[in-house]
The first five atom37 places (N, CA, C, CB, O) and aatype in JSON, in Angstrom:
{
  "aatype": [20, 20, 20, 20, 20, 20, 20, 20, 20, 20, 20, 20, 20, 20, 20, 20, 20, 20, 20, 20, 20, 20, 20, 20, 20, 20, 20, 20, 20, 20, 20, 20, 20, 20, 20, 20, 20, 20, 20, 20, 20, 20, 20, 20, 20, 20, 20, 20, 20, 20, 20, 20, 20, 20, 20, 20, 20, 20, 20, 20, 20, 20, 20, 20, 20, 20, 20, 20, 20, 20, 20, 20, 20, 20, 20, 20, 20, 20, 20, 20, 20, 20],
  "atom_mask": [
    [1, 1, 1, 1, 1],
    [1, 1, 1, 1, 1],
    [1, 1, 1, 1, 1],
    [1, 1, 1, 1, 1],
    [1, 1, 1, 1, 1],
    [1, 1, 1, 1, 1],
    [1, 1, 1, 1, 1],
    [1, 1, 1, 1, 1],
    [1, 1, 1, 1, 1],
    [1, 1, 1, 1, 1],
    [1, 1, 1, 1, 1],
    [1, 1, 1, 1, 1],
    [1, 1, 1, 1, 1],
    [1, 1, 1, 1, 1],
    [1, 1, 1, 1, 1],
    [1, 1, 1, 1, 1],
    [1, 1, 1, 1, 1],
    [1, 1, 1, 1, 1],
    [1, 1, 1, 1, 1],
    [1, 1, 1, 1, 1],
    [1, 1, 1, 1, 1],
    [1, 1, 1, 1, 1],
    [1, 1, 1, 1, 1],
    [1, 1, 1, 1, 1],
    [1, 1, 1, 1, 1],
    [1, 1, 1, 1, 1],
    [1, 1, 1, 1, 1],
    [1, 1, 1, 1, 1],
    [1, 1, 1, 1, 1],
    [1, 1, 1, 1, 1],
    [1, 1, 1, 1, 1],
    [1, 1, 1, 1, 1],
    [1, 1, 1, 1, 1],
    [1, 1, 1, 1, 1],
    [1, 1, 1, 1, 1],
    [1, 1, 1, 1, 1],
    [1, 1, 1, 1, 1],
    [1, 1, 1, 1, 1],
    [1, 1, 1, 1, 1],
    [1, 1, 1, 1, 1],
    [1, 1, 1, 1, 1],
    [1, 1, 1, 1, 1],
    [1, 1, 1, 1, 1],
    [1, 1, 1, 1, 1],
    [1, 1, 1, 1, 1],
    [1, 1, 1, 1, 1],
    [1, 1, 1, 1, 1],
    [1, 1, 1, 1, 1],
    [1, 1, 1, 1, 1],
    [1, 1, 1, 1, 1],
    [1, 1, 1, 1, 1],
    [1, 1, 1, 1, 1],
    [1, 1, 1, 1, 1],
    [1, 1, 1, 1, 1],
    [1, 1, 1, 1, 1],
    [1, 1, 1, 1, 1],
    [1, 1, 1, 1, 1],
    [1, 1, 1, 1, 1],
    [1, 1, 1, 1, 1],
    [1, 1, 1, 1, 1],
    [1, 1, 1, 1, 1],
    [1, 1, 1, 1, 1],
    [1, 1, 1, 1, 1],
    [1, 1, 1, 1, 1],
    [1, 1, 1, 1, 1],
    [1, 1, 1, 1, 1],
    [1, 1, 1, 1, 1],
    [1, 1, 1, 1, 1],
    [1, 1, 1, 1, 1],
    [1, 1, 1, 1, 1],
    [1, 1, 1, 1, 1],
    [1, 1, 1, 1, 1],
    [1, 1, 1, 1, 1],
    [1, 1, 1, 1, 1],
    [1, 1, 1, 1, 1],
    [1, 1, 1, 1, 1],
    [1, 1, 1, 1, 1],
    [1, 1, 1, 1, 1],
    [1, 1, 1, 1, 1],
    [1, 1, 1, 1, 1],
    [1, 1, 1, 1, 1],
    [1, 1, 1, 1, 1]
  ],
  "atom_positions": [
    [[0.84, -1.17, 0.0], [0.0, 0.0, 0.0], [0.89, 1.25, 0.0], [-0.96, -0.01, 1.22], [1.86, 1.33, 0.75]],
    [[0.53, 2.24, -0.88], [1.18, 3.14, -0.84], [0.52, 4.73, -0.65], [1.83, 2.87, -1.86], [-0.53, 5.14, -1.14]],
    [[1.62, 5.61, 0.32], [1.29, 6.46, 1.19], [1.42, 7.8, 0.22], [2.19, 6.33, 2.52], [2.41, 7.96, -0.49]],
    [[0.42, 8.67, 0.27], [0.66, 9.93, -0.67], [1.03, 11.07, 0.58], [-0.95, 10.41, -1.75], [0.23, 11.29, 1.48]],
    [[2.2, 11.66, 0.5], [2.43, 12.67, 1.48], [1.97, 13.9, 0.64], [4.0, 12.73, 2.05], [1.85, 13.88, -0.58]],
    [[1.72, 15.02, 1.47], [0.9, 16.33, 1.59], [2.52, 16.87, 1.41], [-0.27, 16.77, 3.25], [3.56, 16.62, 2.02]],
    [[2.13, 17.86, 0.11], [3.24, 18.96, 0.25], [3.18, 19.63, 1.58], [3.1, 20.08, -0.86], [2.09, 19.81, 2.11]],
    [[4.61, 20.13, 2.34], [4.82, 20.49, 3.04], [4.47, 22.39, 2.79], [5.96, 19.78, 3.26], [5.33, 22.99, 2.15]],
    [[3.31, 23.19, 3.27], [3.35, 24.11, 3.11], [3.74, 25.23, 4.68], [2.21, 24.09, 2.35], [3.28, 25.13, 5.82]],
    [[4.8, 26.3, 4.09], [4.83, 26.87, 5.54], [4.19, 28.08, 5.62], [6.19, 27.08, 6.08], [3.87, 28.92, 4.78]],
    [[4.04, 27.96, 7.08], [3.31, 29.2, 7.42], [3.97, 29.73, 8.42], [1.93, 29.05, 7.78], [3.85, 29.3, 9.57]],
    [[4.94, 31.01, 8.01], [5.56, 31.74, 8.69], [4.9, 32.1, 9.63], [6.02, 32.55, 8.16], [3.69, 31.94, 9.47]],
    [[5.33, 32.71, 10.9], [4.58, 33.44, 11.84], [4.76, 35.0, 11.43], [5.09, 33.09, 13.34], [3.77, 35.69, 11.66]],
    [[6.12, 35.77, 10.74], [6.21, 36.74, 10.35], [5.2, 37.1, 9.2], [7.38, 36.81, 10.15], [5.03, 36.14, 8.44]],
    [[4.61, 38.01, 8.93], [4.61, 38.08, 7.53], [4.49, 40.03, 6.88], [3.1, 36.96, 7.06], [3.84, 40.99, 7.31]],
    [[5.2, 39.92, 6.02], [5.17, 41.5, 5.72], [4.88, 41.98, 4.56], [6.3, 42.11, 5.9], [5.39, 41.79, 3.46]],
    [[3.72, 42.81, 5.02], [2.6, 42.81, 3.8], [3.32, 43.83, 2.79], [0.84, 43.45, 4.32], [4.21, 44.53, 3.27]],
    [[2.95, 43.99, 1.15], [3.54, 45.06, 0.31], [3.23, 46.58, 0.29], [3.32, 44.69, -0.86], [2.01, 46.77, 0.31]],
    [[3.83, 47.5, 0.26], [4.12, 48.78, 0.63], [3.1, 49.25, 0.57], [4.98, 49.46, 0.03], [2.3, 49.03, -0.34]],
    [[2.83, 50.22, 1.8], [1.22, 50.99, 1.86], [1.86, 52.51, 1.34], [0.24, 51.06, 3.88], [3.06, 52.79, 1.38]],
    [[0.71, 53.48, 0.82], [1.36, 54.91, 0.3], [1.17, 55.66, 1.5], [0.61, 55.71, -1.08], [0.14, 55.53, 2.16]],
    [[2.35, 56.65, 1.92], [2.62, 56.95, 3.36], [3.32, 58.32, 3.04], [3.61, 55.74, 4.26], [3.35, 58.67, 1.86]],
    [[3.88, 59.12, 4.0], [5.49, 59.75, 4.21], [5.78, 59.56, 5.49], [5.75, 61.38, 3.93], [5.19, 60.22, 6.34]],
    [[6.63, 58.72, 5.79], [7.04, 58.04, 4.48], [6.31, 56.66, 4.53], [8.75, 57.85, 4.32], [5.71, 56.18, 5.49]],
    [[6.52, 56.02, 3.02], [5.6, 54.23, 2.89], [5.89, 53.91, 3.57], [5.66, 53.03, 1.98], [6.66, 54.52, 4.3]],
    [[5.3, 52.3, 3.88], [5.78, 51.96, 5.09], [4.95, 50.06, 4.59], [5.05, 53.24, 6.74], [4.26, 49.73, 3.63]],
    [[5.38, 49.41, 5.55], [4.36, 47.77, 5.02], [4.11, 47.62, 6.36], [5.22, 46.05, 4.15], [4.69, 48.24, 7.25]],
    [[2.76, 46.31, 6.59], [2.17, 46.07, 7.69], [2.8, 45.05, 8.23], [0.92, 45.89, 7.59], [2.35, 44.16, 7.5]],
    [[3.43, 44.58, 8.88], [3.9, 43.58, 10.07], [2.58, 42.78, 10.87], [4.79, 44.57, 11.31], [1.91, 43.05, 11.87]],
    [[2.57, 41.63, 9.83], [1.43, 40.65, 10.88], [2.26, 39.68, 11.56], [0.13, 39.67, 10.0], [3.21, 39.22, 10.93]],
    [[2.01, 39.24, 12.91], [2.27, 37.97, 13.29], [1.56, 37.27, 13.96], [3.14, 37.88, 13.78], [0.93, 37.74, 14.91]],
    [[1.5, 35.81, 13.55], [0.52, 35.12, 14.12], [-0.91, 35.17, 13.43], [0.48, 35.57, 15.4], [-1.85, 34.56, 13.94]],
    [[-1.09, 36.05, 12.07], [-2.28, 36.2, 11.47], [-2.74, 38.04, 12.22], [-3.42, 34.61, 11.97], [-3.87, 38.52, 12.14]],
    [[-1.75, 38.63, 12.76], [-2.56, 39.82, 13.07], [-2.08, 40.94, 12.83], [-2.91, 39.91, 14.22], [-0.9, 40.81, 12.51]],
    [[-2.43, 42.06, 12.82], [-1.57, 43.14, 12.65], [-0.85, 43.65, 13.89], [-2.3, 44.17, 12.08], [-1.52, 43.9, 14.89]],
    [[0.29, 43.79, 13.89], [1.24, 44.28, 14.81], [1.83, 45.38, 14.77], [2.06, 43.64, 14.91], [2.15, 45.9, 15.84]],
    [[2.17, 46.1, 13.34], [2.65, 46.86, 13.54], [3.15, 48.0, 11.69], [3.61, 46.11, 14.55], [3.24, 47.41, 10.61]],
    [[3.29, 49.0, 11.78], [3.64, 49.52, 10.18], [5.22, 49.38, 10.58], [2.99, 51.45, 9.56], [5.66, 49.92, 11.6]],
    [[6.04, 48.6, 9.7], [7.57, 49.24, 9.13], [7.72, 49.96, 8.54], [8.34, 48.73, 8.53], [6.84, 50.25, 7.71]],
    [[8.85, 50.65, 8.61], [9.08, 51.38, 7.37], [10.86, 51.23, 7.43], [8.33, 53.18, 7.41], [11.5, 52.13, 6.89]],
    [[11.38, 50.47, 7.86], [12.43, 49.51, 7.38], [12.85, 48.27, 7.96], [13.46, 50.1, 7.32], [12.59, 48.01, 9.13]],
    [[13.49, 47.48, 7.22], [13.82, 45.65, 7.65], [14.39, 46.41, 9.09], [15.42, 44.34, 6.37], [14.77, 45.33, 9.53]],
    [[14.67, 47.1, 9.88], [15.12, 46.9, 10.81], [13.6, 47.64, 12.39], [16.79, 47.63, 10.47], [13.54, 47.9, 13.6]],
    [[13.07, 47.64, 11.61], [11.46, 48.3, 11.99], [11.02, 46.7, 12.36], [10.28, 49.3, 10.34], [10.77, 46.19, 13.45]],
    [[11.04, 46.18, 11.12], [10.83, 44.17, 11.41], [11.74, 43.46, 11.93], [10.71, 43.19, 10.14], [11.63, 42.25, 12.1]],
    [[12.51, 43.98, 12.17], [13.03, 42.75, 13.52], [13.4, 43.51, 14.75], [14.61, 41.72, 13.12], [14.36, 43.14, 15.42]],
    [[12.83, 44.34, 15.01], [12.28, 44.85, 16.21], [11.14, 44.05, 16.4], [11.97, 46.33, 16.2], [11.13, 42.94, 16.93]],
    [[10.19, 44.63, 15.95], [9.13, 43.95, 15.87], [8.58, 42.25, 16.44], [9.12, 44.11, 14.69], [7.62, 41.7, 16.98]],
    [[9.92, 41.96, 15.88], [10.12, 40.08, 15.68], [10.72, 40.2, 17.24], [11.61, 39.19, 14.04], [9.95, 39.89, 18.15]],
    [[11.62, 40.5, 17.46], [12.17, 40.67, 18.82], [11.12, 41.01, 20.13], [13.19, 41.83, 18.67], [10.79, 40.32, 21.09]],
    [[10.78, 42.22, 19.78], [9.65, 42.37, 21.13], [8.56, 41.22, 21.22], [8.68, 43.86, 20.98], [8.04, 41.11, 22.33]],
    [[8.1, 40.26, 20.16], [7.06, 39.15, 20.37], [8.19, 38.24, 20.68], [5.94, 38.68, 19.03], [7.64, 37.58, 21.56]],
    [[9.22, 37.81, 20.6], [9.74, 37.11, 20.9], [10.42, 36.25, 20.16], [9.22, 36.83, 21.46], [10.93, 35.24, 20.65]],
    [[10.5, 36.58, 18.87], [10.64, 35.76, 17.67], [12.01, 35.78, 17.04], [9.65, 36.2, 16.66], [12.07, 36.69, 16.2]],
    [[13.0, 35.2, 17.14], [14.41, 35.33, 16.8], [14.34, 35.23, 14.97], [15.4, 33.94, 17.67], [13.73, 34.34, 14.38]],
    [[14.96, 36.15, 14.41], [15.32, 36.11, 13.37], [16.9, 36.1, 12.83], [14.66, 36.93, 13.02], [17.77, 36.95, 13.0]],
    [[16.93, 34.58, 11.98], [18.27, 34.65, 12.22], [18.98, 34.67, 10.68], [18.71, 33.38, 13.19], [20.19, 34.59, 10.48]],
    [[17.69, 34.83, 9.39], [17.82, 35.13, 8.38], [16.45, 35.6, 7.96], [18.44, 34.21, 7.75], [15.53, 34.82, 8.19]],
    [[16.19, 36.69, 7.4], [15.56, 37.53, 6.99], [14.95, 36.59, 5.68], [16.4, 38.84, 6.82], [13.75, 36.51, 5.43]],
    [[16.04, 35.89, 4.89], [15.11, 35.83, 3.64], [14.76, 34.27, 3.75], [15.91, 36.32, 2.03], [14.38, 33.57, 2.81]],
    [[14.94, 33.91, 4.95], [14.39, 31.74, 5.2], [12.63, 32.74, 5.25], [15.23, 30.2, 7.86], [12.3, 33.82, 5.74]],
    [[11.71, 31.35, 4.25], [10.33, 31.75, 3.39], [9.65, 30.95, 4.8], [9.97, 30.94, 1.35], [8.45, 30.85, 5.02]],
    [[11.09, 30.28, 5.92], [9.74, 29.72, 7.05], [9.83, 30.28, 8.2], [9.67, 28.13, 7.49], [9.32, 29.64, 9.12]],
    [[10.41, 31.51, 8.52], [10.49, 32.58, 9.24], [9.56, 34.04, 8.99], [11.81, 32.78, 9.14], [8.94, 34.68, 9.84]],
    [[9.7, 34.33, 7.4], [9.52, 35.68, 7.31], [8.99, 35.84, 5.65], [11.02, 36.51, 7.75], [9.62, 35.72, 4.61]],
    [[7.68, 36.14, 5.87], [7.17, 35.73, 4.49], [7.0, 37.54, 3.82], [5.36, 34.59, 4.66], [6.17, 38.39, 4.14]],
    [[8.14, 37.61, 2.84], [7.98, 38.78, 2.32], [6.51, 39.22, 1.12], [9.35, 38.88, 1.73], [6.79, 38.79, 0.01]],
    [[5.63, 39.68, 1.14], [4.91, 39.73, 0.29], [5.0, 41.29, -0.37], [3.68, 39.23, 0.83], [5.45, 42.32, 0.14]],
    [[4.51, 41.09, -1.49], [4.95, 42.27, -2.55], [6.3, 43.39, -2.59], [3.81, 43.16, -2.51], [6.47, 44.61, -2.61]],
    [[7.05, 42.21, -2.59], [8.26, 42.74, -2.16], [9.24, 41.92, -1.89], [8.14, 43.44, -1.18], [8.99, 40.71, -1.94]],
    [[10.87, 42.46, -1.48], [11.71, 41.86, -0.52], [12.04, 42.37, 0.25], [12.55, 41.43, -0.76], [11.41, 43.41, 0.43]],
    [[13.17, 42.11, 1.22], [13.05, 42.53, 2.34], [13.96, 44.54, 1.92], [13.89, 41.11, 3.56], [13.89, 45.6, 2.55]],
    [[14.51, 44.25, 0.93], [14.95, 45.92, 0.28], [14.06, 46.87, -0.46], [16.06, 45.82, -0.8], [14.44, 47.85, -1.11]],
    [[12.12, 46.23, -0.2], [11.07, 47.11, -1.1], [10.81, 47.66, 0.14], [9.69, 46.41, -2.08], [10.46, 47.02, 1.13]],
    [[11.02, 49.21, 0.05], [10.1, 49.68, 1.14], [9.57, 51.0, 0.52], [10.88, 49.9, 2.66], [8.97, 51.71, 1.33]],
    [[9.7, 51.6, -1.09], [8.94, 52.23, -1.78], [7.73, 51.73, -2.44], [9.61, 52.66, -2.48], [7.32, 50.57, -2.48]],
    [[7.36, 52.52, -2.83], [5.85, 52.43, -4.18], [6.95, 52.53, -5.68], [4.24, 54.51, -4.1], [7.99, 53.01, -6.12]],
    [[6.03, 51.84, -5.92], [6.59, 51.35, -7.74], [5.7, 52.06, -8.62], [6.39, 49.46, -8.28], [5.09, 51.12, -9.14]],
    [[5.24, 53.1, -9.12], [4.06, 53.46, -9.9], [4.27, 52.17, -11.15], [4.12, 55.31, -10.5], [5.23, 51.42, -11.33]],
    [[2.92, 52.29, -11.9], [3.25, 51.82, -13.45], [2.03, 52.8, -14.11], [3.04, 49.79, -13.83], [1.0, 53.4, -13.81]],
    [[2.94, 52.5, -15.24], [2.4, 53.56, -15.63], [1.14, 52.97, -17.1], [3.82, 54.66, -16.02], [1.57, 52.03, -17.77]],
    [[0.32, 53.3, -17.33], [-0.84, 52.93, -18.62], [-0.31, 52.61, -19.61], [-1.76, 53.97, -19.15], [-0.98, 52.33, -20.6]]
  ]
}
């Protein structure tokens, strides 16, 4: 008999949403599914990660710190243009 394993999907506890329009922009810091907090730089997020308690010991591991619309060096707006 043979066993079908489930892709392994992760679910960071970090996650940092893509750039809101600000002065300055800034992205939302959820953890745990909640909002915690606006960055407005990678070092805004691991504060952040630190005060909940959350050691970050690489920024770009996808099972720590889930960058969304972005990386961890987007912290502008991108226009495009028509």
């Amino acid at each position: 008999m043979t066993e079908i394993a489930s892709p392994h999907i992760s679910h960071p506890r970090i996650m940092v949403l893509g750039v809101q329009p600000g002065n300055p922009p800034f992205r939302i810091v959820e953890i745990d599914g909640q909002v915690v907090a606006e960055a407005r730089s990678l070092t805004d997020v691991l504060a952040v990660a630190a005060e909940a308690g959350i050691p970050i010991h690489d920024v770009d591991d996808p099972d720590v710190v889930r960058w969304v619309g972005g990386d961890k060096l987007t912290w502008t707006l991108h226009h495009r243009h028509p």
